[in-house]
C-alpha positions in Angstrom: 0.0 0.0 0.0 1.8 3.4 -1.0 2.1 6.1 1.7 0.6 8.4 -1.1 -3.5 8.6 -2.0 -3.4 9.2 -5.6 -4.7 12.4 -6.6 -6.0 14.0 -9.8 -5.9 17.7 -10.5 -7.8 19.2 -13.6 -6.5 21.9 -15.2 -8.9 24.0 -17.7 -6.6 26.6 -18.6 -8.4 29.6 -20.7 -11.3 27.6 -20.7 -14.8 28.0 -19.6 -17.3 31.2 -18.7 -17.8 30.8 -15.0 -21.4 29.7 -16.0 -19.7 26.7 -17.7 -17.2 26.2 -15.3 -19.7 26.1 -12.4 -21.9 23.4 -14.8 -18.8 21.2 -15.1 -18.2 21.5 -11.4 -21.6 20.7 -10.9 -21.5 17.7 -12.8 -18.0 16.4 -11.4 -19.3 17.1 -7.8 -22.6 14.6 -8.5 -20.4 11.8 -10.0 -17.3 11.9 -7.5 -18.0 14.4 -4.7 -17.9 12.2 -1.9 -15.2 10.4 -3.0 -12.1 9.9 0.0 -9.9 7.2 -1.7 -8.4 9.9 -4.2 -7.7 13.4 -3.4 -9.5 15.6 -6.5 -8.7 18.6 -7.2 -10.2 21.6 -10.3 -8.3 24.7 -11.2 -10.6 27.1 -13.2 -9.5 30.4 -14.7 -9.6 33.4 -12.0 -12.8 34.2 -13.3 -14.4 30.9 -12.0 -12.6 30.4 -9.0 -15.8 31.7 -6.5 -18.6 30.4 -8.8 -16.4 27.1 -9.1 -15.7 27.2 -5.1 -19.7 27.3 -4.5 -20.1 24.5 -6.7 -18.0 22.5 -4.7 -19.1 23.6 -1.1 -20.1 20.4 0.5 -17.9 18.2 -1.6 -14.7 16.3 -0.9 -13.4 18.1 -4.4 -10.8 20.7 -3.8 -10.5 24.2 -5.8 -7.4 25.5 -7.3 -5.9 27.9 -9.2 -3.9 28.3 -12.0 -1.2 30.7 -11.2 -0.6 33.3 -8.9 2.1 36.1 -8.2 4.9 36.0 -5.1 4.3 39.2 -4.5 1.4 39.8 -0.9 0.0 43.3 -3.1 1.2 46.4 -5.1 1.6 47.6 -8.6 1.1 44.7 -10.2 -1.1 45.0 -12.9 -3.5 41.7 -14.0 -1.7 40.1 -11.4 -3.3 38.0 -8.3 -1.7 36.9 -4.8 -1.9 34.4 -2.5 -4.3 35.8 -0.5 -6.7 36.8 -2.8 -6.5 33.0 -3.9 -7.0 32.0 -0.1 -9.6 34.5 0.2 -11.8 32.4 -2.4 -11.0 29.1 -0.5 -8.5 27.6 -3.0 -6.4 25.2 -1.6 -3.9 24.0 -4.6 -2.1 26.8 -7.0 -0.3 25.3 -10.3 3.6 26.9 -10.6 5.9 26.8 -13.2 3.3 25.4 -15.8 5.4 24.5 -19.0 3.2 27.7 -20.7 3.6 30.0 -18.3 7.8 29.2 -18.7 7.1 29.2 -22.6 4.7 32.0 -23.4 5.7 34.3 -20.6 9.4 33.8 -19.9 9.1 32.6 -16.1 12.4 31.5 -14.8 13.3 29.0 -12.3 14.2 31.6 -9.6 10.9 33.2 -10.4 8.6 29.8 -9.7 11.0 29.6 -6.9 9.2 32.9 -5.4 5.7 32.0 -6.2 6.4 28.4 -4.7 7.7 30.0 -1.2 4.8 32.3 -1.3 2.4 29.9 -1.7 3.7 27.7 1.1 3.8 31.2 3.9 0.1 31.4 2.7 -0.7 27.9 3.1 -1.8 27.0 -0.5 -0.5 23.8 -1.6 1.8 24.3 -5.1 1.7 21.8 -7.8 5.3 22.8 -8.7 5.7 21.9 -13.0 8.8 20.8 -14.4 9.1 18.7 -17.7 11.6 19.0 -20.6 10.7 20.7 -24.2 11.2 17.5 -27.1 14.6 19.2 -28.6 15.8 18.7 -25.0 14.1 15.5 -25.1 16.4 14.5 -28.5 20.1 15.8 -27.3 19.6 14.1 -24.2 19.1 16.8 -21.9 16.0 15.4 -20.0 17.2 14.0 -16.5 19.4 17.7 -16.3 16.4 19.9 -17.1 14.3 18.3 -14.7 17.0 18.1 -12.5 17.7 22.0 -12.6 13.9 23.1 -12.4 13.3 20.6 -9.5 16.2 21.9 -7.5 15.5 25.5 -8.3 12.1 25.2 -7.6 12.1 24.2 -4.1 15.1 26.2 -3.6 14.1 27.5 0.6 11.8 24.9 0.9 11.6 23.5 4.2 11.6 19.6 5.4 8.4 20.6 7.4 7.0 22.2 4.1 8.0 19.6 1.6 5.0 17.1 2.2 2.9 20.2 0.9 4.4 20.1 -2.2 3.1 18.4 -5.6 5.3 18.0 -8.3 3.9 17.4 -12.0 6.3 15.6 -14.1 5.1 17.2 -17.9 6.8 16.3 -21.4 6.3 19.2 -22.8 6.6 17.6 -26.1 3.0 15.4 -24.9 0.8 17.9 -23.7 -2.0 18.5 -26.6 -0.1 17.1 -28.9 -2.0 13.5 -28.7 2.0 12.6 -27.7 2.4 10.5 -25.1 5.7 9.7 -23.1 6.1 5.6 -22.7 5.3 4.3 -19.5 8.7 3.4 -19.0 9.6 7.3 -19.8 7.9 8.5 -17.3 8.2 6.0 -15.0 12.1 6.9 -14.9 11.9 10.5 -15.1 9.3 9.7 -11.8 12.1 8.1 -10.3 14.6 10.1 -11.1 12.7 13.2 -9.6 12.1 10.7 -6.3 15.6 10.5 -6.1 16.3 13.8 -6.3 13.7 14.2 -3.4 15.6 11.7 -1.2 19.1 14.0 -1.9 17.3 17.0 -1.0 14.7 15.7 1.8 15.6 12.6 3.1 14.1 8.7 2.2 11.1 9.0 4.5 9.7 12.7 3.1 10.7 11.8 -0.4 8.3 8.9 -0.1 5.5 11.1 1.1 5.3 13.9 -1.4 3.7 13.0 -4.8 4.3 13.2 -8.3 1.7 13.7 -10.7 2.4 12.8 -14.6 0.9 15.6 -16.8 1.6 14.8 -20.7 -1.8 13.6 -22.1 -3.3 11.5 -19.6 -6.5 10.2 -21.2 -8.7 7.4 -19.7 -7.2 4.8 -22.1 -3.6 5.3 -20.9 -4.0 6.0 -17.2 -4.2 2.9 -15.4 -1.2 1.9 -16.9 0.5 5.0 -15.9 -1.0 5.1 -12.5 0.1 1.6 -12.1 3.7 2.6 -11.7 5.6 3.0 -8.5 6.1 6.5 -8.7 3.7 8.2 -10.6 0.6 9.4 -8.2 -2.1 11.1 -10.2 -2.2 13.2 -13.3 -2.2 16.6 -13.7 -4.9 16.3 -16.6 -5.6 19.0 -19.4 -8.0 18.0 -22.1 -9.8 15.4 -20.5 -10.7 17.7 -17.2 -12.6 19.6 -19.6 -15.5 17.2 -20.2 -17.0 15.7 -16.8 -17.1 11.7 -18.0 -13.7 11.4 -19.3 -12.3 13.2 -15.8 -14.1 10.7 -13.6 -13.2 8.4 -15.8 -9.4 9.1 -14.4 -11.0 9.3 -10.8 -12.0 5.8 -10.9 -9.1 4.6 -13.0 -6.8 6.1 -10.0 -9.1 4.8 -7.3 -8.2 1.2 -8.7 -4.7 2.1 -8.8 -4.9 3.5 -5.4 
């Protein structure tokens, strides 16, 4: 029996009016909302987060959001904080999403910021890190990951560790239809596990979990949530339509 519950974390990105986004919620909450065997968690756009959050009252489903800025308040334009996030009851915060690194620039040392902030404000962060497919081909995947694990939890503290979720995405899988072998991510899993057990010690590395976020669908996950290190999914597409989401609940419950 793994110290870990499996959990499963949908991410709708820039989709969804918060009328639709409370309709999906809706519908996720009456297929899998008092489910305890697998931790569930949704992360509208800002915009849905307090429609999304009422959906949910009631519900073992956790809210989350999709970014969020290090900084407590100030002059920062479009920008929201940690307490704002808290304010709406969110619980998780994505970091370092492989589009927020590609589209906007965000650095290593950056994430790093966000991640510490998160943790002084008590939202858990699903820390991202996952190699682009020309890194992928010259060999460079175990060192990227490597770099934007260790950089990312730069500060972050043995009692803070278990708070942290890590999401293990090829960026060369996600919307692509792409999908890294089970062995591939398996290892990069394990790799990242060791790196945890450098950084943390055996017994917390074996308590924080790593989700796999490169085109999880319901045909593919219980095969990927078979393996020892791979706890849950960080799921795009599929988190967008309630059947094929709790479709990955269940599949994760069996692998639980």
């Amino acid at each position: 029996m793994s110290l870990r519950k499996k959990l499963i974390a949908g991410n709708w990105k820039m989709n969804k009016t918060s009328a639709d986004a409370a309709s999906l919620a809706e519908e996720i909450v009456a297929a899998v909302g008092k489910t305890t065997d697998v931790d569930i968690v949704v992360c509208p756009p800002f915009t849905s987060l307090d429609a999304v959050g009422k959906a949910l009252e009631g519900s073992s489903i956790k809210l989350g959001a999709q970014n969020m800025h290090p900084e407590a308040s100030g002059a920062y334009t479009g920008e929201i904080s940690a307490a704002m996030l808290r304010s709406l009851f969110a619980g998780y915060v994505i970091l370092g999403h492989s589009e927020r690194r590609t589209y906007f620039k965000e650095t290593d040392a950056f994430i790093n910021q966000k991640t510490l902030a998160a943790l002084k404000s008590e939202l858990k962060p699903i820390l991202c890190v996952g190699e682009t497919l020309a890194e992928r081909e010259s060999g460079d995947t175990l060192k990227v990951v490597q770099t934007q694990t260790e950089q990312g939890l730069e500060g972050v503290s043995k009692e803070q560790i278990t708070s942290v979720v890590i999401a293990y995405e090829p960026v060369w899988a996600i919307g692509t239809g792409k999908v890294a072998t089970t062995e591939q991510a398996q290892e990069v899993h394990a790799f990242i596990r060791s790196l945890l057990v450098k950084l943390y010690g055996e017994a917390l590395a074996q308590k924080v979990r790593i989700l796999y976020g490169g085109s999880m669908k319901p045909a593919n996950a219980p095969e990927l949530l078979a393996q020892k290190d791979i706890d849950g999914g960080l799921i795009g597409g599929a988190a967008l339509e309630a059947r094929s989401f709790v479709d990955l609940i269940k599949s994760a419950a069996v692998a639980g």
